[in-house]
DRENDO-902649 format. One line per field, with one value per residue (C-alpha): residue number from 1; x, y, z. Coordinates in pm, 1 decimal. Example, Ala and Ser with C-alpha at 12.3 -4.5 7.8 and 13.67 -1.06 7.14 Angstrom:
BEGIN
i <- c(1:2) .
x <- c(1230.0:1367.0) .
y <- c(-450.0:-106.0) .
z <- c(780.0:714.0) .
//
This chain:
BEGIN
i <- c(1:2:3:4:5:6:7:8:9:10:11:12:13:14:15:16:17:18:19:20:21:22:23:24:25:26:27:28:29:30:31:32:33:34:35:36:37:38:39:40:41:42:43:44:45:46:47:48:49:50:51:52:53:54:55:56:57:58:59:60:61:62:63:64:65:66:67:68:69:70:71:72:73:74:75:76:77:78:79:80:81:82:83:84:85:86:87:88:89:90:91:92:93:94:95:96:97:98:99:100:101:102:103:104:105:106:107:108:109:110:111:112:113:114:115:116:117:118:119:120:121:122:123:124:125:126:127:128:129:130:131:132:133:134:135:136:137:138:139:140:141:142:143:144:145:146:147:148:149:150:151:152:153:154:155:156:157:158:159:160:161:162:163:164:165:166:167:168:169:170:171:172:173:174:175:176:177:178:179:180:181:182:183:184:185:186:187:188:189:190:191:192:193:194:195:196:197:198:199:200:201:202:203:204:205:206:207:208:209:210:211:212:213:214:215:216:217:218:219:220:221:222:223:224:225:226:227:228:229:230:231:232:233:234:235:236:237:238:239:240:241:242:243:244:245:246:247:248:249:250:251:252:253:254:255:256:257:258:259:260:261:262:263:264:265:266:267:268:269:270:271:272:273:274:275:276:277:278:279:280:281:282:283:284:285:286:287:288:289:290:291:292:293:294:295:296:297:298:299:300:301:302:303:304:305:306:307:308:309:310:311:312:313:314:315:316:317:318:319:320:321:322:323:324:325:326:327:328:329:330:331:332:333:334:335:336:337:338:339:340:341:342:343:344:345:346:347:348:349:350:351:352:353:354:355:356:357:358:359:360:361:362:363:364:365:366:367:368:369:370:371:372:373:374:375:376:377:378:379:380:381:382:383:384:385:386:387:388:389:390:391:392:393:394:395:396:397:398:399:400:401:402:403:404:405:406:407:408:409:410:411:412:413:414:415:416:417) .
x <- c(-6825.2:-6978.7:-7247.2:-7440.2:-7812.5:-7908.1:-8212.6:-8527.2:-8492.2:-8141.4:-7970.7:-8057.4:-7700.2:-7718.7:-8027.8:-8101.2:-8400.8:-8495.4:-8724.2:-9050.2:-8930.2:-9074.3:-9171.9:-9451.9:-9632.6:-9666.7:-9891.8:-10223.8:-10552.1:-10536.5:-10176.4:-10202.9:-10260.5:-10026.3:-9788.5:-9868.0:-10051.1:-10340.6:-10397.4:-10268.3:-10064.8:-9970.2:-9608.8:-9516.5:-9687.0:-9566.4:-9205.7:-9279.1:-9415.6:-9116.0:-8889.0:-9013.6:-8965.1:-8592.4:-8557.8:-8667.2:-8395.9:-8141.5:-8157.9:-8111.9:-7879.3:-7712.1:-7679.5:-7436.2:-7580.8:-7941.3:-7797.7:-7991.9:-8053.7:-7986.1:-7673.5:-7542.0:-7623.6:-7477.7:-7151.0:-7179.8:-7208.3:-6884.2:-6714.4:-6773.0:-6826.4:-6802.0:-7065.0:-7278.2:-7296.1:-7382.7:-7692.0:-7747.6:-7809.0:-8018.7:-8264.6:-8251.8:-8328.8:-8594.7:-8790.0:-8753.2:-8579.9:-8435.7:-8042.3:-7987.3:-8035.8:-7776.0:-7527.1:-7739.5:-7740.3:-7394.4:-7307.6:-7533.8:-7327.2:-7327.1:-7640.2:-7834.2:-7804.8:-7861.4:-8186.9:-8277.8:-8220.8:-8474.5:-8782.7:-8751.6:-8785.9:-8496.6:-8473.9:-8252.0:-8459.8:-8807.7:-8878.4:-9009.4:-8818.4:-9030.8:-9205.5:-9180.8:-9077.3:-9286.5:-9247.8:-8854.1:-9025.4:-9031.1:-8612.7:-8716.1:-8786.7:-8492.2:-8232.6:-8205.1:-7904.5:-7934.8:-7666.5:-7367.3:-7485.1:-7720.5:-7973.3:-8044.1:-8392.5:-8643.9:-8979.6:-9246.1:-9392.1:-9268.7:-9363.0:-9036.5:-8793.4:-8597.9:-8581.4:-8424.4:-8169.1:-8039.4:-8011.7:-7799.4:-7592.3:-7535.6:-7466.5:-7238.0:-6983.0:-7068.3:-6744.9:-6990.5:-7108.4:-6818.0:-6618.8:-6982.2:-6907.8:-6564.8:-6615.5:-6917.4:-7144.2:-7379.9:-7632.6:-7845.6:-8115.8:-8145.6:-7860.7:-8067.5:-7789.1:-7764.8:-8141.4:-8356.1:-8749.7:-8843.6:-8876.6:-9247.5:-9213.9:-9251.9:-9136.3:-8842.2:-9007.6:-8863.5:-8923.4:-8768.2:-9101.5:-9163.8:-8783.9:-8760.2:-8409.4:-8553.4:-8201.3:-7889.6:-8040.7:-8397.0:-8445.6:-8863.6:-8939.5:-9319.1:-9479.4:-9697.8:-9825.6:-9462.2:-9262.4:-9296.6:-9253.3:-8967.0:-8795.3:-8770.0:-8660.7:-8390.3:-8259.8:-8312.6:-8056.6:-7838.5:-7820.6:-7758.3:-7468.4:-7314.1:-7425.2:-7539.0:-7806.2:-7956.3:-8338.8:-8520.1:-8892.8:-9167.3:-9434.3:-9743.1:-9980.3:-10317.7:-10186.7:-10402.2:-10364.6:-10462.1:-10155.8:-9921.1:-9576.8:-9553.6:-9450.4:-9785.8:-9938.2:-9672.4:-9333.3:-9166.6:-9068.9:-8930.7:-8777.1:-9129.9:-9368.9:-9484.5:-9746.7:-9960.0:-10293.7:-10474.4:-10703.5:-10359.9:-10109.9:-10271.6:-10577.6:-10411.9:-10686.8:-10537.6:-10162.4:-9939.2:-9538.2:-9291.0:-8954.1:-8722.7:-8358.8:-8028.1:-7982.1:-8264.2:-8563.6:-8870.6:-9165.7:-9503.3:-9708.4:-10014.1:-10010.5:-9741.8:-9843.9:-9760.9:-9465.7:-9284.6:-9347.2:-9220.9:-8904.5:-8797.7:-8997.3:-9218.4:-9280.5:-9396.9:-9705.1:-9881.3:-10004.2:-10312.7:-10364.9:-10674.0:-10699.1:-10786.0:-11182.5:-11383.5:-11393.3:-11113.1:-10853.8:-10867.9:-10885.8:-10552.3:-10388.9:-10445.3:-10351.9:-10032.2:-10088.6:-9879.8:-9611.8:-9334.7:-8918.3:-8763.9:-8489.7:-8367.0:-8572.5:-8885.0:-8848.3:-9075.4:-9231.2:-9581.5:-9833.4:-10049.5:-10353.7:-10454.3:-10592.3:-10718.9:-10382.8:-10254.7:-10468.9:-10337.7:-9975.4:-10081.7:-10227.8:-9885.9:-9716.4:-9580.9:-9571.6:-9690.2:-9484.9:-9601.1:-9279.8:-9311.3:-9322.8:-8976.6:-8830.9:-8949.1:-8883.4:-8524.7:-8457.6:-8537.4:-8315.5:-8661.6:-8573.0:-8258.3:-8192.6:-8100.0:-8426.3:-8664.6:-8723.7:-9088.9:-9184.7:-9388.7:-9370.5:-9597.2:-9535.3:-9774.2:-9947.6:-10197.8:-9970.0:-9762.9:-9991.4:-10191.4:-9863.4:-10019.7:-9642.4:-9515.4:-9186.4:-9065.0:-9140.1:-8927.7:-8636.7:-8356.9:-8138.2:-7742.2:-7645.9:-7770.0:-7618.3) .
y <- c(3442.3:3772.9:3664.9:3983.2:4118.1:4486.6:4540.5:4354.4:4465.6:4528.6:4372.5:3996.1:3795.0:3463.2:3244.7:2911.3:2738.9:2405.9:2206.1:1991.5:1688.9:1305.8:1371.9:1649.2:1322.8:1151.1:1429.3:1252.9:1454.2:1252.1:1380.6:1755.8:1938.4:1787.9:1837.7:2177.8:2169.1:2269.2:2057.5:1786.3:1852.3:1710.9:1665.9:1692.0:2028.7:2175.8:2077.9:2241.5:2562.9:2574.8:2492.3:2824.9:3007.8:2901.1:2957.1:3379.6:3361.9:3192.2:3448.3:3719.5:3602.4:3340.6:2953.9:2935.9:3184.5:2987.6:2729.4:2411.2:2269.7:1929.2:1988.1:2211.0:1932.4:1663.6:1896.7:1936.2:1573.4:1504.3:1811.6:1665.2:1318.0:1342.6:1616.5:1443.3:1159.4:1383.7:1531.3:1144.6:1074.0:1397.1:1262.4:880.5:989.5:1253.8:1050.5:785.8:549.9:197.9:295.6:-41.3:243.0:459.3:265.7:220.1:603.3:593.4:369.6:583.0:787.0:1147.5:1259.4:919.5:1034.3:1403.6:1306.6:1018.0:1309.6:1527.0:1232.4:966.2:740.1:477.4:385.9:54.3:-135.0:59.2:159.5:540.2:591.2:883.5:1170.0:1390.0:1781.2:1927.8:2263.3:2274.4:2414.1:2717.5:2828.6:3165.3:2994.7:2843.2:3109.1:3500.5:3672.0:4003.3:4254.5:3997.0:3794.4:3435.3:3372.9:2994.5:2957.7:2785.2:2609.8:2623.8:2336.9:1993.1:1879.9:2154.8:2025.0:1803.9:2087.0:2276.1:1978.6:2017.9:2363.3:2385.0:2126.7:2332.0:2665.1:2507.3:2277.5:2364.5:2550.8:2836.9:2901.0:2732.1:3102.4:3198.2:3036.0:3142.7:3464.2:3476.9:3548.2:3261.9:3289.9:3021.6:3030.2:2617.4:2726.6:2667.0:2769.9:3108.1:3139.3:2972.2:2958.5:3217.3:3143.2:3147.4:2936.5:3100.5:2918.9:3057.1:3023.4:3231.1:3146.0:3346.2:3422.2:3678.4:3822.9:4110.5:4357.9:4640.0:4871.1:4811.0:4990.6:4821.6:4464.7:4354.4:4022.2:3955.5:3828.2:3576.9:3151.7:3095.4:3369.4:3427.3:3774.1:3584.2:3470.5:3835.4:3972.8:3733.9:3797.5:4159.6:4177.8:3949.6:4179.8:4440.6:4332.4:4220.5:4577.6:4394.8:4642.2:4957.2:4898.8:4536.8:4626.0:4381.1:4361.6:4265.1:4074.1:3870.6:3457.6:3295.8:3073.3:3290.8:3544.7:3317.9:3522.5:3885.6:3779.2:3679.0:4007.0:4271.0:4276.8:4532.5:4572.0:4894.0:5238.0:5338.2:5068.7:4804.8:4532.1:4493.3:4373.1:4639.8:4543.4:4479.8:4699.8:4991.2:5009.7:4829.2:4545.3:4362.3:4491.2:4717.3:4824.2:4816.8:4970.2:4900.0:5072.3:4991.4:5291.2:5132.0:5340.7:5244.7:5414.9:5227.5:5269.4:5184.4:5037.1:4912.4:5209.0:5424.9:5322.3:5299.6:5630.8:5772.9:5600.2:5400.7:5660.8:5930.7:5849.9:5501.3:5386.4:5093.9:4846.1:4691.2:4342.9:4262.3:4650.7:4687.2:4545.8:4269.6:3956.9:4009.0:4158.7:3852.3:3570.9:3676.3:3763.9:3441.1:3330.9:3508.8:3839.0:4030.4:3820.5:3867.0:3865.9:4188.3:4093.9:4448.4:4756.6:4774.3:4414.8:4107.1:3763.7:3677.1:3425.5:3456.5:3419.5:3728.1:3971.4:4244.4:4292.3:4266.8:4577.9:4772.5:4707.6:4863.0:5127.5:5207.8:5199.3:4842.3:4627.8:4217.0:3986.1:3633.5:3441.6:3234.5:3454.2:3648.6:3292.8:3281.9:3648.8:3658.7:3308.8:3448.2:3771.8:3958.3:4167.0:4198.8:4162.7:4534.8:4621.2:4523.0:4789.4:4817.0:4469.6:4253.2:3863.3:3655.6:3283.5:2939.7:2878.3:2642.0:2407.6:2624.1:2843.5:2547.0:2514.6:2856.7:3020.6:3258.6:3372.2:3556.6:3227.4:3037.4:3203.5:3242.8:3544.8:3514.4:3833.3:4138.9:4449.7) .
z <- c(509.9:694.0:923.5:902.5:882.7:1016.1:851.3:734.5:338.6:284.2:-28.2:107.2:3.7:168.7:324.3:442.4:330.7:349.0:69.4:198.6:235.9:261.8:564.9:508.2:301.9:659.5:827.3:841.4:942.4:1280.2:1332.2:1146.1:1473.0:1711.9:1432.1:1423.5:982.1:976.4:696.3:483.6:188.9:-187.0:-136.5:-523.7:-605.8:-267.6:-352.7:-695.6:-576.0:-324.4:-631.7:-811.0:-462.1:-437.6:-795.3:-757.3:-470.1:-653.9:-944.3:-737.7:-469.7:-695.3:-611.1:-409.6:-146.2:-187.4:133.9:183.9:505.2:392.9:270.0:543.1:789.4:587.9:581.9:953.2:1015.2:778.3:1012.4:1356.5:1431.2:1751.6:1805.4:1595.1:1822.8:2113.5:1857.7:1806.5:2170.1:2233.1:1962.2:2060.5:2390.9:2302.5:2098.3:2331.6:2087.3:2176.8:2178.9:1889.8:1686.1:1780.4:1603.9:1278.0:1256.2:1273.7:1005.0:747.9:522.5:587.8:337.0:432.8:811.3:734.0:566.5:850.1:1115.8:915.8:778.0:1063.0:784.0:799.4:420.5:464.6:730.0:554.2:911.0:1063.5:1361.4:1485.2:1357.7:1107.8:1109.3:865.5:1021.0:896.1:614.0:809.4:884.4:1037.4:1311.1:1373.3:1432.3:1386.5:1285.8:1466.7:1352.2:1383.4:1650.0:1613.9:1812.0:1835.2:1960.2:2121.9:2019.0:2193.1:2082.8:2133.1:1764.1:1684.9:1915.4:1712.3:1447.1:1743.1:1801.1:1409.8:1449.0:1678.7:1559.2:1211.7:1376.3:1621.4:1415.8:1035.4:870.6:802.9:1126.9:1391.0:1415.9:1594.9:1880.9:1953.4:1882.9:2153.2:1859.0:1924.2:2168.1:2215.8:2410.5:2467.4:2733.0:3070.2:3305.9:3105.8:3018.8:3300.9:3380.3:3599.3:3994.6:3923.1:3689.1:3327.1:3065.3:2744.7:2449.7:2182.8:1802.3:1480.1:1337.5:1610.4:1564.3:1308.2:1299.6:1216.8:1231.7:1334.6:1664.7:1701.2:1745.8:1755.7:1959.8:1951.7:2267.5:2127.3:2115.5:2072.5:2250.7:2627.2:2777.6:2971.0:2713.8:2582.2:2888.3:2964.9:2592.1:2613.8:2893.6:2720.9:2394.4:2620.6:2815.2:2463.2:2290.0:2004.2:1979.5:2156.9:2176.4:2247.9:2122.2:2280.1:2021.4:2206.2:2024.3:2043.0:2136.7:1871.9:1602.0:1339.4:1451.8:1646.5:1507.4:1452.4:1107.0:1032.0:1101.1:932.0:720.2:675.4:247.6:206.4:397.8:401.6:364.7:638.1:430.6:735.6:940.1:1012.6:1297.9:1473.9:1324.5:1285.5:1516.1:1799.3:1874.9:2167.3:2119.6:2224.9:2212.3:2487.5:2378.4:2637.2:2607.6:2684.2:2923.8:3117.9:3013.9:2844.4:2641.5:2548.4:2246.8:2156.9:1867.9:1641.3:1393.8:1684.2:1722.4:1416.8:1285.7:1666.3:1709.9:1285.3:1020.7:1074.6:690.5:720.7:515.9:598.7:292.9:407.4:356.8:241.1:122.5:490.9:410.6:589.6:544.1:282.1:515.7:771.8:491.3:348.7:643.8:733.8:385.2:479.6:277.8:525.6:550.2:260.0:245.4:100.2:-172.4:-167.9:-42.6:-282.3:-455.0:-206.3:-249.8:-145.3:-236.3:-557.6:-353.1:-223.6:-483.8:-227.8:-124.1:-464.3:-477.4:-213.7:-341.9:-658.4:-518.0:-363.6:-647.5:-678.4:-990.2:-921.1:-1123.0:-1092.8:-1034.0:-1355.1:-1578.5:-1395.9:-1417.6:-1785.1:-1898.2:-1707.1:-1880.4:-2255.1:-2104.8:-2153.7:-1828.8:-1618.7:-1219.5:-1184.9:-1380.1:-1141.7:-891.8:-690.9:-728.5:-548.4:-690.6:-632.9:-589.0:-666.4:-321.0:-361.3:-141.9:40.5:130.9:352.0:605.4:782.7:671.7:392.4:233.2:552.0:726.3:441.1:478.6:753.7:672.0:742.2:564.0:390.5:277.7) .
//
């Protein structure tokens, strides 16, 4: 299988998503912070909504190219046994485990350990060995396929780490993704010999939210809560030495909460149209662009508006979310109105939650199709897959949408047209 993604809205082909799981019903409201929720969640309608998510993608991509992160890491498991002892260890140590357990892990059957490794919850002995990872929701995060090169990164927070650990794992042994490695196609930034804290001490943090490949040519990192400036330079020259791509674009943004990847403040959905924050984006409130070059030269811009119609499209329109009005424009960017996955140039997913932006999309000249009714109409064979053309469709988000994290963030990429 091509590993292969140049672009943020080519043709998307294959993905890796992963379904809330048992775990996400363990976040308490004492526990939602560290765990990085910013509230608590009804497990059953969230695993509904994300049911009608995987469904759009599946219709489009097909279900077999819809991959699971369950069952890729019950198939990596089953492919190395010995590695998966080593992954074993790493956790048992990390969560500061009694080591008894190592050999209980072990005698699980492959999808009993796979889902173990994921909940904490030890089904046979009715016993949580450690905490959840609601956040593996969120498979953006965990690696970025950049041209055909994978970056594996790394959290910044420790409540992500063990997400880290099964990442990885899969991209390392799974038949899909083994090739990577021998090929010198896998970077992973987890490597400390290769990717090191600076002598004064700055730290790599580099997550996938704040990853976007623009081009074949342009690569965007955002310097953010979860991506150090250190990080970025370190895999800057790394890209560059490999000529995986020509420009590494630092993306400088505000490190808050409310913005924490630049995924959360624009997405890019067509050749000519970024859905975007405009406070940020287009005004440049407390960011700025750095585009540094592989023939070691650089040119700053101040704002991101700035700099993609100088260096991707001098064309580029900018979709406002919230139509670009207060207090509208900063409750659905933080209801994730900005942050959507291109199918194919001109066809997204977004929440059904923001009706300012649904506005602006309109105004643009973009049909919304709430996702039920495309599941419904395509089901009756009311419409057709190569009908729908300048779409934006909008998903059920009353429990999705309270992660903080929206279709971009749902979705990890592994090849597009």
């Amino acid at each position: 299988m091509p590993i292969q993604v140049s672009s943020e809205i080519g043709r998307l082909k294959q993905v890796i998503v992963h379904r809330p799981d048992e775990g996400i019903a363990r976040v308490s409201p004492k526990r939602a912070e560290e765990l990085l929720f910013d509230d608590i969640v009804y497990l059953p309608q969230m695993q509904e909504e994300h049911d009608v998510f995987t469904d759009v993608l599946r219709a489009f991509l097909g279900k077999e190219n819809v991959l699971n992160t369950d069952k890729l890491l019950a198939e990596a498991i089953a492919a190395d046994k010995e590695v998966t002892e080593e992954v074993i260890d790493l956790i048992i140590q990390d969560e500061e485990l009694p080591k008894v357990y190592k050999e209980k892990l072990l005698a699980l059957d492959n999808k009993e350990l796979a889902e173990v490794l994921v909940t904490g919850y030890l089904k046979k002995e009715d016993y949580f060995l450690y905490d959840p990872i609601p956040n593996f929701l969120f498979t953006r995060d965990i690696a970025v396929t950049v041209n055909d090169h994978v970056v594996i990164t790394k959290p910044a927070k420790e409540a992500r780490h063990r997400e880290n650990f099964l990442a990885r794992f899969i991209f390392s042994v799974h038949p899909i993704f083994a090739h990577l490695r021998k090929e010198g196609r896998l970077i992973n930034m987890n490597h400390v010999e290769e990717f090191p804290p600076s002598r004064k001490g700055e730290p790599v943090f580099i997550e996938g939210g704040d990853m976007m490949i623009v081009n074949s040519d342009y690569l965007l990192i955002g310097c953010s809560e979860r991506t150090s400036a250190h990080a970025i330079h370190l895999l800057r020259d790394k890209l560059f030495k490999e000529k995986v791509v020509k420009n590494v674009v630092q993306v400088n943004i505000p490190k808050e909460r409310t913005c924490m990847h630049i995924d959360t403040v624009f997405t890019l959905i067509n050749n000519t149209h970024t859905v975007c924050f405009k406070p940020i984006v287009v005004d440049g409130l407390a960011s700025n662009v750095e585009v540094h070059k592989i023939n070691s030269t650089s040119k700053f811009y101040h704002s991101i508006r700035d700099f993609m119609l100088n260096e991707i499209n001098p064309n580029m329109q900018f979709i406002l979310a919230g139509n670009g009005e207060s207090p509208y424009q900063e409750r659905e960017q933080w209801t994730d109105g900005c942050n959507l996955v291109a199918i194919k140039p001109g066809v997204a997913i977004t929440y059904d939650r923001n009706p300012h932006t649904e506005t602006a999309f309109k105004k643009a000249g973009y049909k919304i199709l709430h996702a039920r009714k495309f599941l419904k109409d395509l089901k009756a064979k009311k419409i057709k897959i190569e009908d729908i053309e300048n779409t934006i469709i909008t998903l059920p988000s009353n429990e999705l949408s309270r992660a903080r994290g929206g279709s971009h963030c749902m979705t990890c990429p592994i090849e597009r047209e």
